[in-house]
Backbone as a chain_set.jsonl record, in Angstrom:
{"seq": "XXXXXXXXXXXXXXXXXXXXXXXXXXXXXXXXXXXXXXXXXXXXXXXXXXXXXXXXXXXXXXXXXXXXXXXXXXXXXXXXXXXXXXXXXXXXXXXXXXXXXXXXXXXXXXXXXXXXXXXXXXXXXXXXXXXXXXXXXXXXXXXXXXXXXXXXXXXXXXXXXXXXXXXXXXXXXXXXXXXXXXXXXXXXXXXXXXXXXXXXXXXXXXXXXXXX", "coords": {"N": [[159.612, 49.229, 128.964], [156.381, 49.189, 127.576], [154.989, 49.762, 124.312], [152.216, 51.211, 123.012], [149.84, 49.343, 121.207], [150.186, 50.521, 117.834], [147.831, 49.767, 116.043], [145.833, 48.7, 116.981], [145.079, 51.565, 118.09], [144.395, 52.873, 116.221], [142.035, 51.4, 115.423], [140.216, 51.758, 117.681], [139.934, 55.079, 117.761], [139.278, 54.977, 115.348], [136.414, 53.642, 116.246], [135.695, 55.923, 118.378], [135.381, 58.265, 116.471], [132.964, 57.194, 114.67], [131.262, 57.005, 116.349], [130.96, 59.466, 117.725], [130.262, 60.888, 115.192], [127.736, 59.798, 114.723], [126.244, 60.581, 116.885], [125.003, 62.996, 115.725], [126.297, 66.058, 116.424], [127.359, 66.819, 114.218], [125.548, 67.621, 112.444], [123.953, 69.337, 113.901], [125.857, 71.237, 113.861], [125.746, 72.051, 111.156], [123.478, 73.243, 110.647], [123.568, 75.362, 112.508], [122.989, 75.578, 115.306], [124.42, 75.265, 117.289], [126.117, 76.024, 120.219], [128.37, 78.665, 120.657], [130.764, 77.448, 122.683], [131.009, 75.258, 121.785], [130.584, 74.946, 119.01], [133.345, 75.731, 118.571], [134.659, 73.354, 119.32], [133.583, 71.428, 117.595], [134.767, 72.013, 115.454], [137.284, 72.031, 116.287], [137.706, 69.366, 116.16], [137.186, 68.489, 113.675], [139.627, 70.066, 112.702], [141.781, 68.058, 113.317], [140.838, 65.083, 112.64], [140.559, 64.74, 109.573], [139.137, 63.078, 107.86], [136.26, 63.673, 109.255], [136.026, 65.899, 108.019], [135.469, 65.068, 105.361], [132.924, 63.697, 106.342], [131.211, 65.905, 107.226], [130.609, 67.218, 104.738], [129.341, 65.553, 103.193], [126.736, 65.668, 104.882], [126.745, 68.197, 104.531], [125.882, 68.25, 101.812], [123.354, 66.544, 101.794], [121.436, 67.575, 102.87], [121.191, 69.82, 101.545], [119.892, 69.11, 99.285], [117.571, 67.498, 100.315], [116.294, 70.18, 101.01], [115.765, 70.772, 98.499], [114.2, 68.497, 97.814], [111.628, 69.461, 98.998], [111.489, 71.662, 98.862], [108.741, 73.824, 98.406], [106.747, 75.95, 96.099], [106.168, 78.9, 97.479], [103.28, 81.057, 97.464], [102.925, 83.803, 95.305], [101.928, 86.155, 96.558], [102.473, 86.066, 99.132], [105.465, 85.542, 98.942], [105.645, 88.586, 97.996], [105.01, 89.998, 100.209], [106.85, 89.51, 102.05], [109.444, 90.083, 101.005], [109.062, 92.77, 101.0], [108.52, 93.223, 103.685], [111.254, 92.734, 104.425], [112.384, 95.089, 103.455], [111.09, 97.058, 104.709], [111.862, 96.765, 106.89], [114.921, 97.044, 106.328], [114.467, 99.965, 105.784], [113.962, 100.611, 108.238], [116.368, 100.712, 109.577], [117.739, 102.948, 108.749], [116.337, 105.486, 108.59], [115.052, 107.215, 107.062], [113.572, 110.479, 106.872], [111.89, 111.067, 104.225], [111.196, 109.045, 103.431], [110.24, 107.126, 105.229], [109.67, 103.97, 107.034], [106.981, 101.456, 107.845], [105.19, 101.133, 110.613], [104.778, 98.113, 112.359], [104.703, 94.373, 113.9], [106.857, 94.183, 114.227], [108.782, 96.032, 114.516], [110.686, 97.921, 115.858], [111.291, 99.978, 118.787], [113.286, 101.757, 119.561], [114.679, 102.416, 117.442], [112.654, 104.673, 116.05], [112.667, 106.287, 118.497], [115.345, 107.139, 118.922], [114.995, 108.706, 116.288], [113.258, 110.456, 116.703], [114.601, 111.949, 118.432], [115.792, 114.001, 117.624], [114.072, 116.042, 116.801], [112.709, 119.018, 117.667], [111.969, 119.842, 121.396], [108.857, 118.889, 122.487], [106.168, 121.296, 122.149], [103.45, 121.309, 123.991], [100.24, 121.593, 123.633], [96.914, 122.127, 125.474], [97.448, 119.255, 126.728], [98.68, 118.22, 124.827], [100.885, 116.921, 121.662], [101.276, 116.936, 118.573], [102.27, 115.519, 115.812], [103.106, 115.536, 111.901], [104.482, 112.966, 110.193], [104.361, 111.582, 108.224], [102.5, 111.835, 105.317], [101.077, 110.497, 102.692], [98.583, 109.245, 99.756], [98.01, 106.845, 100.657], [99.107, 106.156, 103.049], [99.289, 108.005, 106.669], [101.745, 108.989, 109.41], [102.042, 109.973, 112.448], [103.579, 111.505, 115.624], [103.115, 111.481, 118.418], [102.639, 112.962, 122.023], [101.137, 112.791, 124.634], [99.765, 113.604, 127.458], [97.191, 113.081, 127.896], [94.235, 111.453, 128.011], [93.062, 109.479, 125.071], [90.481, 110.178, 123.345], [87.046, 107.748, 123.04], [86.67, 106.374, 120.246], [85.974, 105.245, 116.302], [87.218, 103.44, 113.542], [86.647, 103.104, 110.306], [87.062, 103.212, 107.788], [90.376, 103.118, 107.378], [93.084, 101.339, 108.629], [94.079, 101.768, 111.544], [97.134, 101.861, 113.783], [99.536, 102.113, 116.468], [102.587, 102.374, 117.928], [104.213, 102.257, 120.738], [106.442, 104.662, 122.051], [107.686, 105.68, 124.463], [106.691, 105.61, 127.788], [103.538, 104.372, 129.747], [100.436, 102.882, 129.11], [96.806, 101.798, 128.899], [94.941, 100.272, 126.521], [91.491, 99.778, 125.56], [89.82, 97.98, 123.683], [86.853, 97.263, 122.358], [85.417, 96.224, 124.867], [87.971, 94.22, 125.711], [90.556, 94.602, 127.38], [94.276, 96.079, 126.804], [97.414, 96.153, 128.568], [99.81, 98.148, 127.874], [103.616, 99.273, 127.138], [106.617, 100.912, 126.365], [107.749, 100.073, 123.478], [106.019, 98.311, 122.706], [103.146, 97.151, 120.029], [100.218, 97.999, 118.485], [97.599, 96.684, 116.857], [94.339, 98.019, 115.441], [91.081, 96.504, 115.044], [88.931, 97.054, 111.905], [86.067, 99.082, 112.651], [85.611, 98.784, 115.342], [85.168, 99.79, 118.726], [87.458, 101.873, 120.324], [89.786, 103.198, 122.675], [92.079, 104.616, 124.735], [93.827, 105.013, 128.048], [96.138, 106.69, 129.643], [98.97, 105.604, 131.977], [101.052, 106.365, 132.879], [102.207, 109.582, 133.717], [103.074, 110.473, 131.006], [103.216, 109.682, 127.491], [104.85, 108.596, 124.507], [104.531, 108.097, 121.234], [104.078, 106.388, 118.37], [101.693, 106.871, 115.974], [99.381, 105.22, 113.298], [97.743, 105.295, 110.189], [96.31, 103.472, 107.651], [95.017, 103.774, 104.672], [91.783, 101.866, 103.84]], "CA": [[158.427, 50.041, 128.666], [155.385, 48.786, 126.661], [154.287, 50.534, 123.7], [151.129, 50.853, 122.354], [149.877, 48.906, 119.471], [149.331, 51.039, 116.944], [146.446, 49.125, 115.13], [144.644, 48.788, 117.798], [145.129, 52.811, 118.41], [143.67, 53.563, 115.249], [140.938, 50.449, 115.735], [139.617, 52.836, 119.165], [140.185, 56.262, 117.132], [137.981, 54.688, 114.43], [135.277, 53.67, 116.754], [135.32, 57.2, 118.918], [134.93, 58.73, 115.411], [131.606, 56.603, 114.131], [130.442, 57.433, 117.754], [131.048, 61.418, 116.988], [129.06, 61.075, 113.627], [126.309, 58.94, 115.062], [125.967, 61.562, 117.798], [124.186, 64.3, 115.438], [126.719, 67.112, 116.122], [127.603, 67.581, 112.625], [124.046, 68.061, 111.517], [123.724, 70.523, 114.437], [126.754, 72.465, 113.228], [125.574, 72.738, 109.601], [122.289, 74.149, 111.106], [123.952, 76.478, 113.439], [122.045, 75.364, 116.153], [125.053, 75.227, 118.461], [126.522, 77.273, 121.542], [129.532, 79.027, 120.557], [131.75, 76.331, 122.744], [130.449, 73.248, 121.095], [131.392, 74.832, 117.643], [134.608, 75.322, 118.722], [134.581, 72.01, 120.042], [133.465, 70.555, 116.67], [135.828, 73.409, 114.432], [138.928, 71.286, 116.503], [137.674, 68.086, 115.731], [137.504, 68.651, 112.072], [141.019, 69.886, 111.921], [142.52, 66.83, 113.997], [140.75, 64.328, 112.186], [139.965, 65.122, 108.432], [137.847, 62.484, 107.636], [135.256, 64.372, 109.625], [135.254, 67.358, 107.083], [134.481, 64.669, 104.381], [131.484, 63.753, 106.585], [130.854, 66.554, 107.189], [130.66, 67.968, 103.388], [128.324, 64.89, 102.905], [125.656, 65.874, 105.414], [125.615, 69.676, 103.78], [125.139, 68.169, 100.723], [122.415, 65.903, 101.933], [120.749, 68.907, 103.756], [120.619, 70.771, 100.508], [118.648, 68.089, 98.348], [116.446, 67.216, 101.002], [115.782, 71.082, 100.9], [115.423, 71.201, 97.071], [113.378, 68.196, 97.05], [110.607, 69.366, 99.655], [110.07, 72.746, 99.054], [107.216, 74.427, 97.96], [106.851, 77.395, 95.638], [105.506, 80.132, 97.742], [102.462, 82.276, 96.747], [103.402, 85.182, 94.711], [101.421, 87.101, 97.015], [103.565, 85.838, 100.355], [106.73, 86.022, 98.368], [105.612, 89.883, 97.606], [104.922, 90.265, 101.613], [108.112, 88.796, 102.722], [110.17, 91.053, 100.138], [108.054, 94.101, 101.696], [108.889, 93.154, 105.477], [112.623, 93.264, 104.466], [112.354, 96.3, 102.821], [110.975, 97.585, 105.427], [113.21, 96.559, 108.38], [115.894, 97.84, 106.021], [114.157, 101.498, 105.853], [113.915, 100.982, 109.437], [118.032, 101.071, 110.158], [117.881, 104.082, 107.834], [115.021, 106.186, 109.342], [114.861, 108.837, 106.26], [112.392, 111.048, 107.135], [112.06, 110.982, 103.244], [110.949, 107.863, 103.335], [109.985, 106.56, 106.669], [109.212, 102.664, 106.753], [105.414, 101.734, 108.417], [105.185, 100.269, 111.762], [104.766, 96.69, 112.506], [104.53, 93.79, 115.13], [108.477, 93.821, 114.558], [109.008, 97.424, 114.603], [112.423, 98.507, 117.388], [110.843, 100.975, 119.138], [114.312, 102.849, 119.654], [114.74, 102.884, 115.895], [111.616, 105.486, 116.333], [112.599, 106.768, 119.278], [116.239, 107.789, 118.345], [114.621, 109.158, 115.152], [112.225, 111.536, 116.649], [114.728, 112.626, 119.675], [116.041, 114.757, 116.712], [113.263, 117.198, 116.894], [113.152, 120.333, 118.795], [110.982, 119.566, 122.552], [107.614, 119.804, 121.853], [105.276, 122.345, 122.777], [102.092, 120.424, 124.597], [98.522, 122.198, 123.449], [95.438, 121.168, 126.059], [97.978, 118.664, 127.297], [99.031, 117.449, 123.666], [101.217, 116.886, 120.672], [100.96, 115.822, 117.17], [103.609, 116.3, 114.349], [103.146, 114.75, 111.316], [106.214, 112.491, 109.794], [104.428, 110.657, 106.618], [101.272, 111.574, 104.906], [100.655, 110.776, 101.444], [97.326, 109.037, 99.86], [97.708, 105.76, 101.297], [99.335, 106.342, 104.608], [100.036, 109.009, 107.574], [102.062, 108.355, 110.555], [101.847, 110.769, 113.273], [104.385, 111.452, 116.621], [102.165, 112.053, 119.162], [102.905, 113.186, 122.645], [100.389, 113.471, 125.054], [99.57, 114.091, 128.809], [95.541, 113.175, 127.852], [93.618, 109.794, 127.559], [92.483, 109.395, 124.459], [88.926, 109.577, 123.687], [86.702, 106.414, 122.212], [86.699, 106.676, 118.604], [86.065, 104.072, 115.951], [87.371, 103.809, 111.999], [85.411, 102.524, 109.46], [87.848, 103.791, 106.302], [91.448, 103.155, 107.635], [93.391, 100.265, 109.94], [94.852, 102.511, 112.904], [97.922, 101.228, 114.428], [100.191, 102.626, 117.169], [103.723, 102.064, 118.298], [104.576, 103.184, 122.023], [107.888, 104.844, 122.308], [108.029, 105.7, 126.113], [105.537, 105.236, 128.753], [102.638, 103.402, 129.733], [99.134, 103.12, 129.091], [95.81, 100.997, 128.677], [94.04, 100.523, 125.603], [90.749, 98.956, 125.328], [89.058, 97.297, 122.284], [85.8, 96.227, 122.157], [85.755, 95.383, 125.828], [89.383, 93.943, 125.5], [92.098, 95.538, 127.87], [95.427, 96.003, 127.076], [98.413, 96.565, 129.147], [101.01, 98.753, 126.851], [104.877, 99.725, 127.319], [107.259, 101.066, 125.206], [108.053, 98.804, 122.627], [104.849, 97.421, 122.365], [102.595, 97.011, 119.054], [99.276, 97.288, 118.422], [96.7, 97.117, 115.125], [92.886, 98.311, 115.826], [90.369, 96.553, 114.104], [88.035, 98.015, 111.825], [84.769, 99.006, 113.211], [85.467, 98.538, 116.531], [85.094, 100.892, 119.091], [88.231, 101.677, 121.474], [90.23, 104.011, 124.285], [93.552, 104.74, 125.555], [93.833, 105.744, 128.938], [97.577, 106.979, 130.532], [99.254, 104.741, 133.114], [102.179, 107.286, 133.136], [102.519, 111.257, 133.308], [103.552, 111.24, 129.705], [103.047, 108.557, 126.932], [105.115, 108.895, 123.312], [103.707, 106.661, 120.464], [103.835, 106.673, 116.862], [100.237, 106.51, 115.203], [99.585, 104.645, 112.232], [96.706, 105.307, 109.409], [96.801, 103.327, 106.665], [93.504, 103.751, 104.247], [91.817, 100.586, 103.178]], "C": [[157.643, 49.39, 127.537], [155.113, 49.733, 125.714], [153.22, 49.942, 123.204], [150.82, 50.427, 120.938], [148.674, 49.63, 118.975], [148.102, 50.284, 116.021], [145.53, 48.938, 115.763], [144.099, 50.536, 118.154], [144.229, 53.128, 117.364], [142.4, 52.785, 115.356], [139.996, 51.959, 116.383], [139.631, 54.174, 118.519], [138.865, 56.269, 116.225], [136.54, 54.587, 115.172], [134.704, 55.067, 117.702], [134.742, 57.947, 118.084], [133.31, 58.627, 115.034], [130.815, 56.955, 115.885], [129.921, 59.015, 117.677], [129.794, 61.228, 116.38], [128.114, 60.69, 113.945], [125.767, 59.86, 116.209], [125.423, 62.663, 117.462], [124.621, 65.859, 115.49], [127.27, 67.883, 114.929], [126.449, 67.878, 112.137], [123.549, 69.262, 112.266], [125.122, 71.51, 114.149], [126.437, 73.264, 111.967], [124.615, 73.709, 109.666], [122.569, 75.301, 111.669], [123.163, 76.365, 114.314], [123.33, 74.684, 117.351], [125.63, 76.026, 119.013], [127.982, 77.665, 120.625], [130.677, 78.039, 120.933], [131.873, 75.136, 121.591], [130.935, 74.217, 119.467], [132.735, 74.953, 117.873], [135.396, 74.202, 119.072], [134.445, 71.007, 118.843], [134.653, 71.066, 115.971], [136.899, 72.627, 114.885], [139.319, 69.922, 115.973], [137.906, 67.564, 114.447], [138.381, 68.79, 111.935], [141.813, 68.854, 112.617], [142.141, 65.623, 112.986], [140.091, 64.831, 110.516], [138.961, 64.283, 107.937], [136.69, 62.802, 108.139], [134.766, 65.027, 108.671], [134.744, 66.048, 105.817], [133.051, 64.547, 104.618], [130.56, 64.495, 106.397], [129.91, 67.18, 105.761], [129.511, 67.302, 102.898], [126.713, 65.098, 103.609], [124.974, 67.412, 104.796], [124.673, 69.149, 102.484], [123.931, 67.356, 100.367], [120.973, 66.912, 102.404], [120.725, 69.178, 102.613], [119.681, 70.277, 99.358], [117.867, 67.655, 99.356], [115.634, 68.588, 100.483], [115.035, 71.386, 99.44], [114.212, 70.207, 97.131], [111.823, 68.255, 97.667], [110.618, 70.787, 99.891], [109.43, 73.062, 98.253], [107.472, 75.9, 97.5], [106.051, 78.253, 96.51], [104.948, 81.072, 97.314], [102.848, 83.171, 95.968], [102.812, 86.172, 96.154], [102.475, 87.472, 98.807], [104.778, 86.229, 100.056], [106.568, 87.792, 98.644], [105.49, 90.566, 99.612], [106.188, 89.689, 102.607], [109.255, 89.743, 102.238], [109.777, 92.463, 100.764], [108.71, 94.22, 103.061], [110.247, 93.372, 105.291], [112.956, 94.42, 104.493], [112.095, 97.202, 103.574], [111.95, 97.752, 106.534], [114.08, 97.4, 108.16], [115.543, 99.684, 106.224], [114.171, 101.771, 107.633], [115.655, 101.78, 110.69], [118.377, 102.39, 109.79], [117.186, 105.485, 108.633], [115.269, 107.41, 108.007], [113.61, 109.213, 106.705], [111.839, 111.201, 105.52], [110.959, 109.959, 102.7], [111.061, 106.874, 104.63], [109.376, 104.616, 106.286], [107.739, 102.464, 107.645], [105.565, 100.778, 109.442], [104.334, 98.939, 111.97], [104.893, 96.152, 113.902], [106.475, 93.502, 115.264], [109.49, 95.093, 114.35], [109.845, 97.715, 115.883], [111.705, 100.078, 117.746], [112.116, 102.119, 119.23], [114.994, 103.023, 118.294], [113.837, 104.344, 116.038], [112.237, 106.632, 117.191], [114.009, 107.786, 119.275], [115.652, 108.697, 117.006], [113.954, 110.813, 115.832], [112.992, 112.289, 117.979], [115.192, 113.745, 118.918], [115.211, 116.142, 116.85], [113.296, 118.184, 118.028], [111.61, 119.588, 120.082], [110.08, 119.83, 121.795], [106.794, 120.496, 122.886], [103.957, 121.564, 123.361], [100.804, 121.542, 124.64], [97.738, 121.544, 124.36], [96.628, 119.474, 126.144], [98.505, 117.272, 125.909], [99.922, 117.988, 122.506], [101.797, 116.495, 119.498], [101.995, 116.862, 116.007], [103.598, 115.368, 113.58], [104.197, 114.388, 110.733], [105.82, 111.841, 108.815], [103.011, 111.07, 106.424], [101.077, 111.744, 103.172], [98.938, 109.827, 101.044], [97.039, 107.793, 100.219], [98.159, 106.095, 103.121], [99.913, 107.389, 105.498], [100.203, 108.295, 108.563], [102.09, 110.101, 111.5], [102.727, 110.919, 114.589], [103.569, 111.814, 117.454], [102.724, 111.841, 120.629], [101.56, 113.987, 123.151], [100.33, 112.95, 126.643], [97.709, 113.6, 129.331], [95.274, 112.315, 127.97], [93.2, 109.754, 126.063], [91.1, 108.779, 123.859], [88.481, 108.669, 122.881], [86.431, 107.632, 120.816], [86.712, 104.72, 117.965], [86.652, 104.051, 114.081], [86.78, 102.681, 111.399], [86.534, 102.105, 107.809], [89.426, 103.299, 106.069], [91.854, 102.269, 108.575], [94.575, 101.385, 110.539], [95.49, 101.378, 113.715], [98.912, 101.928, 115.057], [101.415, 101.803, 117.852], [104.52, 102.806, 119.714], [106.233, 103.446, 121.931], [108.02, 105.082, 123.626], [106.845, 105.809, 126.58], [104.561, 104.413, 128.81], [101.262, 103.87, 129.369], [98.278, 101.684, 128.679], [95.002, 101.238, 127.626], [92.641, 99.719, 125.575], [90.019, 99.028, 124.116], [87.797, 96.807, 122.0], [85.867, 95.268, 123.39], [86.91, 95.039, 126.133], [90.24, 94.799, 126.243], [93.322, 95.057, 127.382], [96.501, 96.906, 127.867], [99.672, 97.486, 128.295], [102.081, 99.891, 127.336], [105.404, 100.3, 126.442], [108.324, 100.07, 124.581], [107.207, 97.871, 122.305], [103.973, 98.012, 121.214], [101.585, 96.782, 119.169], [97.976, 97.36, 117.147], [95.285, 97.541, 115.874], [92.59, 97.752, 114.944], [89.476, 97.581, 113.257], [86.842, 98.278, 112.876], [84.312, 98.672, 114.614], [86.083, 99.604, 117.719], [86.445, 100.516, 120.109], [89.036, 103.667, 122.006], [91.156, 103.822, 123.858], [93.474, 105.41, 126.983], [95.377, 105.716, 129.379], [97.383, 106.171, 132.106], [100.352, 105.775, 133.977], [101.932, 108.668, 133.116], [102.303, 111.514, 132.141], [103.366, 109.96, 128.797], [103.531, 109.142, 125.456], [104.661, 107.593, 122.192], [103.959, 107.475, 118.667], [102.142, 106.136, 116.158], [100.296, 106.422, 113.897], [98.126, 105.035, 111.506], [96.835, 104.829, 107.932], [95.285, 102.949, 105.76], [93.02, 102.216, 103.499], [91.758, 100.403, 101.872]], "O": [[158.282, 49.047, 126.542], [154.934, 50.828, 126.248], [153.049, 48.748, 122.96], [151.266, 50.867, 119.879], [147.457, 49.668, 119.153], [147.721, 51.02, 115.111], [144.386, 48.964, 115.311], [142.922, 50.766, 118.433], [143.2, 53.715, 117.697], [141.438, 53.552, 115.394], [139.382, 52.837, 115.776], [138.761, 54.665, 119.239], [137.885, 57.013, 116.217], [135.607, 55.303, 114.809], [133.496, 55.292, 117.775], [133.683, 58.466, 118.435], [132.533, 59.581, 115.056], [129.601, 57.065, 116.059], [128.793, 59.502, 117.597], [128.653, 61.346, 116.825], [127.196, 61.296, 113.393], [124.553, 59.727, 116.363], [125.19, 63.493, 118.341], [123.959, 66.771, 114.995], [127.525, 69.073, 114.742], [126.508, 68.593, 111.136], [122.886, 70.129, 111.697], [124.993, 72.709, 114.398], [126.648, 74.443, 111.683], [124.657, 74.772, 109.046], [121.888, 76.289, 111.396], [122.303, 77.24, 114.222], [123.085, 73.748, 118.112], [125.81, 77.046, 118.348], [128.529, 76.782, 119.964], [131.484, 77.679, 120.075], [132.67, 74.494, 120.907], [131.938, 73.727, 118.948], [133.408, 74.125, 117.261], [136.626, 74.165, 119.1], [135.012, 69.916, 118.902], [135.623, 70.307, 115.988], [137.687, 72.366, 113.976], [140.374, 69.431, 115.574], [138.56, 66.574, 114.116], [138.854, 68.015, 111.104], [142.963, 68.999, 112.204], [143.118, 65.105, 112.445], [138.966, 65.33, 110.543], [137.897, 64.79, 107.581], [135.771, 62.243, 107.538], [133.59, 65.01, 108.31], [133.594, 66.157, 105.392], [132.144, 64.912, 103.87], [129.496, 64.308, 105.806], [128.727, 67.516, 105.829], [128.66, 67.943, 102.281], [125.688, 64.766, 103.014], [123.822, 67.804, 104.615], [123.503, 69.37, 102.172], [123.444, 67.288, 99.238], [119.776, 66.751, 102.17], [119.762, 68.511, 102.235], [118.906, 70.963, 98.691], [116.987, 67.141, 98.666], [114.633, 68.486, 99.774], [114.01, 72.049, 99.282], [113.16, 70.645, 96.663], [110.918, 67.537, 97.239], [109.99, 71.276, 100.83], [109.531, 72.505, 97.16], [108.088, 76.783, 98.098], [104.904, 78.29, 96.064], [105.572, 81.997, 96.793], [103.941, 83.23, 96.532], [103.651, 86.93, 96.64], [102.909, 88.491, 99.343], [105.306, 87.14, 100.694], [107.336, 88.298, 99.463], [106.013, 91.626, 99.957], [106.16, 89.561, 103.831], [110.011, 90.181, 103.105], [110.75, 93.204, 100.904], [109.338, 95.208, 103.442], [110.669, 94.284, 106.003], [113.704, 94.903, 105.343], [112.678, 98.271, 103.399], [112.619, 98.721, 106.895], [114.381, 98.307, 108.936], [116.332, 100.472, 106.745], [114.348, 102.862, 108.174], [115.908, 102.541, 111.624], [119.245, 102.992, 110.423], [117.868, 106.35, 109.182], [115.723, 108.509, 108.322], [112.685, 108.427, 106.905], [110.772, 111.771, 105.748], [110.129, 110.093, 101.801], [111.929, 106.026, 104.835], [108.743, 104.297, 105.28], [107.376, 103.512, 108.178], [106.035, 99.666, 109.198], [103.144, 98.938, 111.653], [105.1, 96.854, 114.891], [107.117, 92.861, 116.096], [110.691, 95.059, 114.086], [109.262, 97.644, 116.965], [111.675, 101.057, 117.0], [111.867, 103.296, 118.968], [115.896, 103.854, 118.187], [114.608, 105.296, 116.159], [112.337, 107.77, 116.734], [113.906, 108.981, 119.55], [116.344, 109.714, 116.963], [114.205, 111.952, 115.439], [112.333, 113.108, 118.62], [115.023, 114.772, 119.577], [115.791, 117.218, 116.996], [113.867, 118.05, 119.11], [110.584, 119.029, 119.695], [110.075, 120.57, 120.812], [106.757, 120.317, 124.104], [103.467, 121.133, 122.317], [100.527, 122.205, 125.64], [97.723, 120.32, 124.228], [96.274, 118.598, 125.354], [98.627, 116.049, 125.985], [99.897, 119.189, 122.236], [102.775, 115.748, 119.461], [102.254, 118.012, 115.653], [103.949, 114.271, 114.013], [105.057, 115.256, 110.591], [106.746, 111.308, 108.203], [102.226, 110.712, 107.303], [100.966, 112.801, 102.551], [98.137, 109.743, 101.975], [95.854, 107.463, 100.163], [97.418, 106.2, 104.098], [101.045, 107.761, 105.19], [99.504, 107.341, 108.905], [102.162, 111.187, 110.924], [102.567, 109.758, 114.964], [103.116, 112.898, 117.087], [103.284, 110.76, 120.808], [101.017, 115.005, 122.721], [100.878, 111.889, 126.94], [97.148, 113.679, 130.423], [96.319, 111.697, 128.177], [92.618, 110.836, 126.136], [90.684, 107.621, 123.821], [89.188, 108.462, 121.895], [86.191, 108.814, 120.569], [87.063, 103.655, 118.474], [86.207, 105.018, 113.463], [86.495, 101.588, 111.889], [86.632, 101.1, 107.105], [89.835, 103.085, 104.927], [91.094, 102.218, 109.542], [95.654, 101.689, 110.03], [94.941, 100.382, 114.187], [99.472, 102.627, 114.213], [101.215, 100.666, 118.282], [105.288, 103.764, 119.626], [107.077, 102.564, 121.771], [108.871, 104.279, 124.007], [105.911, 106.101, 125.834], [104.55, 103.567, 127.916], [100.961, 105.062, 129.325], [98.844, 100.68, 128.249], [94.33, 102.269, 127.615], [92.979, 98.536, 125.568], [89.655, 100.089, 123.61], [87.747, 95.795, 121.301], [86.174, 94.077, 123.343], [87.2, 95.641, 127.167], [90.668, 95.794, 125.66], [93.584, 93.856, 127.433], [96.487, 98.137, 127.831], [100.709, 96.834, 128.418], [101.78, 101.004, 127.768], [104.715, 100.344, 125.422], [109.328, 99.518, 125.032], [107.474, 96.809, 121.744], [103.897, 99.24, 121.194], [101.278, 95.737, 119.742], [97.666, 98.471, 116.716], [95.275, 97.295, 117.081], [93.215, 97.918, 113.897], [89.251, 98.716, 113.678], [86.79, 97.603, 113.905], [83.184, 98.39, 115.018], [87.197, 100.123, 117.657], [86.629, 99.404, 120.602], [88.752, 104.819, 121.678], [91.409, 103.12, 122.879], [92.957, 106.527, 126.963], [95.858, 104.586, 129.463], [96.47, 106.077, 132.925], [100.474, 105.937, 135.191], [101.204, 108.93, 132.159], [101.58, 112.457, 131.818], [103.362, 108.955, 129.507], [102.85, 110.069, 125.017], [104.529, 106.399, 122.46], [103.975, 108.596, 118.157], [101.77, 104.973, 116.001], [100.981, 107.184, 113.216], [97.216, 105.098, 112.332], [97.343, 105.549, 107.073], [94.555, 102.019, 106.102], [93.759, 101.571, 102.756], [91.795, 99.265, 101.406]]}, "num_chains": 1, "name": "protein.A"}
């Protein structure tokens, strides 16, 4: 029986290795920019061969001074709008009625929608109804449930924004159609005239008023 020569074993070991590393999957691991397999796939490789994790350790720490030495202080004003959007999201997991968070283009409609199944049915007036859930002197939000179209109107004072929780409908804008589901977002400009018309029976929505 022949055995293998070890020096050459490790030779071929060595070169599979520098093949690995030159292959970019350690830089997509540090990123997290791989499938579940493939990290497990790297995660084995590392503990078989340890000289990997040194590589490894060297590419974070190359990744983190690149990062230091190319970024950019961010506005105060962005910073303060980035801190805000968290803040929000977070009020969003929460739903205090207390303290309701303000709807957005990244607003979970069944955050909302669980929130407001809470309430007793509502009663439908002239094929409508409105329950208010936030109004102080910057902003009211409104639950609205209606059976109606809603008629053109335009604001001048306030950016009106609505959040569909179930059903369909068409809004138009200044000419402009839109198609709208639940779970869909949408801002009104100022000064521009628009509609809603029902696609569905029934259409639930959260309405937004927030004064300029």
């Amino acid at each position: 029986m022949i055995k293998p020569n070890k020096r050459t074993y490790r030779k071929k070991s060595s070169l599979n290795l520098k093949t690995y590393i030159e292959s970019g999957v350690l830089e997509l691991y540090v990123m997290d920019l791989l499938t579940e397999t493939e990290k497990v796939n790297v995660e084995r490789m590392l503990a078989a061969y340890p000289e990997l994790g040194n590589e490894l350790d060297k590419i974070q720490v190359s990744m983190e001074e690149q990062a230091i030495a190319t970024a950019v202080q961010a506005p105060k004003h962005l910073k303060k709008l980035v801190l805000d959007s968290i803040d929000n999201l977070q009020k969003e997991k929460i739903m205090d009625e207390n303290d309701l968070p303000l709807i957005n283009k990244f607003s979970v409609h069944l955050n909302w929608l669980n929130f407001v199944a809470s309430f007793d049915k509502p009663e439908l007036i002239d094929g409508r109804y409105v329950k208010v859930l936030r109004q102080d002197e910057q902003v009211t939000q409104l639950l609205i449930v209606s059976e109606t179209a809603i008629e053109q109107e335009v604001h001048q004072e306030e950016y009106e924004s609505f959040l569909i929780l179930a059903g369909e409908c068409k809004c138009t804008v200044a000419n402009e159609v839109r198609l709208m589901k639940a779970g869909d977002f949408m801002e009104i400009p100022l000064y521009e005239l628009h509609e809603v018309e029902l696609l569905s029976s029934q259409v639930t929505a959260i309405l937004q008023h927030i004064r300029v």
